[in-house]
C-alpha positions in Angstrom: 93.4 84.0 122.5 94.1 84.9 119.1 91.9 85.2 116.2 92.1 82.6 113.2 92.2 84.8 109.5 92.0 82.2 106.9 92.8 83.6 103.1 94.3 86.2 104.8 96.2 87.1 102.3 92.7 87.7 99.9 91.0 91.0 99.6 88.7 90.6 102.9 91.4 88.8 104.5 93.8 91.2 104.6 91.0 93.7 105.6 90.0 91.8 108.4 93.5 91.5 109.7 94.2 95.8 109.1 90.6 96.0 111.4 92.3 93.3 114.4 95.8 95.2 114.1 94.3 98.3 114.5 92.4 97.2 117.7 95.9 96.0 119.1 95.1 92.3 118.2 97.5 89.9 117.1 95.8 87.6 114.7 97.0 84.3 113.0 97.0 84.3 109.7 96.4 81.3 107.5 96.9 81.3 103.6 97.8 79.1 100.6 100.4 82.0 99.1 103.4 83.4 100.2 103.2 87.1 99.7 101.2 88.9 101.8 101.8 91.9 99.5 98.0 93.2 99.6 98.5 93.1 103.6 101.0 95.3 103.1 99.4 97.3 100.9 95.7 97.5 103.2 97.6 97.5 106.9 101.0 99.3 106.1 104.1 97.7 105.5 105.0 97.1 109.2 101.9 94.5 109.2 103.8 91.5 108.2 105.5 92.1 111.9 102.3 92.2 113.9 100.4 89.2 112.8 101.4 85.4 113.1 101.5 83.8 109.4 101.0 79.9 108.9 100.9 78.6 105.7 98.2 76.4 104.8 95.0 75.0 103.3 91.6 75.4 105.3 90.4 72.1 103.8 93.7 70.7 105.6 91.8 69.9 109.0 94.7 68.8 110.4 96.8 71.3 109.5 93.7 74.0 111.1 94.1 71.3 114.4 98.2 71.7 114.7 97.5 75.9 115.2 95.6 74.4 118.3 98.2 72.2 119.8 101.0 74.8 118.6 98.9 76.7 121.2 98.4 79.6 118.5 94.9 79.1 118.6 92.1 78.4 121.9 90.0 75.2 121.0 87.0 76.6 121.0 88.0 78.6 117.7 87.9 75.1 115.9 84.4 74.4 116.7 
């Protein structure tokens, strides 16, 4: 099971993915932009290769639902 970041690429975000990569997680995450440059910048710049990245809105509920048929994401995530 992996765990669902949404604006990961935000301040907290990309804090909260640096806290899962260190624990030797590999989290999804899901963001409106297209440079992860504060990931980088937080988690190292080999980061970008240990996470999953969709592209997305969270107020997109079908786009949240494909993660879970892509099988990125268990169901009970999207509760």
């Amino acid at each position: 099971m992996s765990t669902l970041v949404t604006g990961a690429f935000g301040c907290i975000g990309a804090w909260v993915l640096r806290g899962l990569l260190a624990a030797g997680e590999r989290p999804v995450a899901f963001d409106l932009g297209d440079d992860p440059w504060r990931v980088r910048m937080i988690a190292g710049p080999d980061a970008i290769d240990r996470f999953v990245l969709m592209r997305g809105d969270i107020a997109d509920r079908e786009a949240i639902a494909r993660l879970q048929k892509d099988g990125r994401l268990d169901s009970r995530e999207l509760t």
